[in-house]
N, C-alpha and C positions, 0 to 999 in steps of 0.2 A: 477525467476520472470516471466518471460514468458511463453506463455503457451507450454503443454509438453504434449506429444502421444507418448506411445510407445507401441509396439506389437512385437511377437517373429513370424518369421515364416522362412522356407527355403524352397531350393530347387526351380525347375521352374517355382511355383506359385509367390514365392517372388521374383524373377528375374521379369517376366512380371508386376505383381505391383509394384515393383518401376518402371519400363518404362514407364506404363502409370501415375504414382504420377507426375514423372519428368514431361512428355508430357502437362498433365492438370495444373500444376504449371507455365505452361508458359504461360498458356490461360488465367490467371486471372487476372480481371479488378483488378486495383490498387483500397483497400479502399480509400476512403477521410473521414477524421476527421479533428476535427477543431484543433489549435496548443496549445491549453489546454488543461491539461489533464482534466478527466473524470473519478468520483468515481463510478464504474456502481452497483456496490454490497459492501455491507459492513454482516459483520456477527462474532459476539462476544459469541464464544464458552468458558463453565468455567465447570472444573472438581477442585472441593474444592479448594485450593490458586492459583490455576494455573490458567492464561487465556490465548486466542488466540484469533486475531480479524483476518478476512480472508478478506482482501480487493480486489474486482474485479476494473480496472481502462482499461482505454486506454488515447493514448496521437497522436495525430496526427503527431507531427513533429520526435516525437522518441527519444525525447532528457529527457525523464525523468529518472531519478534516478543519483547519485554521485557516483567516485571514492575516494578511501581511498585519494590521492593527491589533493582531493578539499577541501582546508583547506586556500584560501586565496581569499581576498575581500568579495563578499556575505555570501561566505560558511565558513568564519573563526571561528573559537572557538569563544565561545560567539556572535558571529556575529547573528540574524534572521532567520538566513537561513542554517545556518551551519545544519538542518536537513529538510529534505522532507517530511517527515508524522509526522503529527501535531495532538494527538490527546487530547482532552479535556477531563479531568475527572470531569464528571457532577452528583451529587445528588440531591435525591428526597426531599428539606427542606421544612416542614411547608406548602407541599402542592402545590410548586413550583419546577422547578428545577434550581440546581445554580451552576454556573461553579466554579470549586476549582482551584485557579490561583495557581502554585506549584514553589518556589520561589531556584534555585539552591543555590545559596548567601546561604542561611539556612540549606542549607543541601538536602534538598526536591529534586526530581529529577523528571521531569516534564516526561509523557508518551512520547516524542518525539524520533524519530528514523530516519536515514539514511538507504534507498532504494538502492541498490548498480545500475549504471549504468550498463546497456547491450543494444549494441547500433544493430539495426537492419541490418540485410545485405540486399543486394542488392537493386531496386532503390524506392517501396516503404517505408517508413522510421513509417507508423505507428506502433504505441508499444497497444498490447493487451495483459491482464496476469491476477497474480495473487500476491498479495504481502501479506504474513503471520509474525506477527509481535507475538510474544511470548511475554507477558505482563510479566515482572521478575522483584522481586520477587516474587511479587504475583500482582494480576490485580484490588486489592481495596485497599482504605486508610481505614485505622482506624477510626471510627469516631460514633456519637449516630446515626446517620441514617444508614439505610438497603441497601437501593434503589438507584442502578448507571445507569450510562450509559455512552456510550464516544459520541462526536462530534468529526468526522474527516474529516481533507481535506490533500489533496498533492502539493506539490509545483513543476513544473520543471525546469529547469536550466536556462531558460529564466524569472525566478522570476513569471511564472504565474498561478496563484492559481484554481483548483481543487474547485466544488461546495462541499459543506459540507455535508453528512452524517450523522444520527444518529443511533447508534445500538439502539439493543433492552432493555427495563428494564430489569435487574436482579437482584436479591436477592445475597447480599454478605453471604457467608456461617456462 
């Protein structure tokens, strides 16, 4: 979920760059963000049944995403909040677009997902990443319209919500 650099190198060139990563790691002003998270990117990649939406976010205080043991009071089964990313599946009707409210009770299983916690080290605590959500089984409902799109926001463990994003239209296959 967070973000990720990696590179190969050895020998006395890599020794002296870590010393000074380390060195320059110590000199940096702590970000400040606010204790909300923040959806900074959204992006709804589809290869025929398959989708993926590639969420960019940050969260000031650090505290977003759940452990598998968060399963009581806000986060309980059934519970509101028992998931973090909350996405709406929206079509294009008659000219409008209109949110498809997806009812579990029926069967229906609604786009929502759980973010796993990773809790930042040391004393700044903001969280910067990327969160990738694999749309299964497939990333459209059945239905006489073409034309989707999601509405998403995040929630974090202080219950506080994420502005909304919209991906882009697409053409179900």
């Amino acid at each position: 979920m967070g973000n990720r650099c990696t590179s190969r190198m050895s020998g006395p060139a890599a020794a002296a760059l870590a010393v000074l990563l380390i060195a320059a790691s110590g000199c940096e002003t702590p970000v400040s963000l606010p204790p909300e998270p923040q959806l900074t990117s959204i992006e709804l990649l589809t290869e025929g049944e398959s989708g993926t939406l590639i969420l960019g976010f940050e969260d000031g205080d650090g505290n977003f995403g759940l452990e598998q043991a968060d399963t009581t009071d806000a986060f309980c089964a059934g519970c509101p909040f028992h998931h973090n990313v909350f996405c709406v599946y929206q079509e294009f009707r008659d000219g409008e677009w209109t949110s498809i409210e997806l009812n579990p009770d029926l069967g229906e299983v609604p786009f929502y997902y759980r973010a796993p916690l990773i809790s930042p080290t040391g004393q700044n605590k903001t969280q910067r990443g990327t969160i990738t959500v694999d749309l299964e089984p497939r990333y459209y409902l059945s239905s006489a319209w073409d034309t989707l799109r999601f509405s998403v926001h995040i929630v974090d463990r202080d219950l506080q919500s994420s502005d909304t994003l919209l991906t882009a239209a697409v053409t179900k296959p």
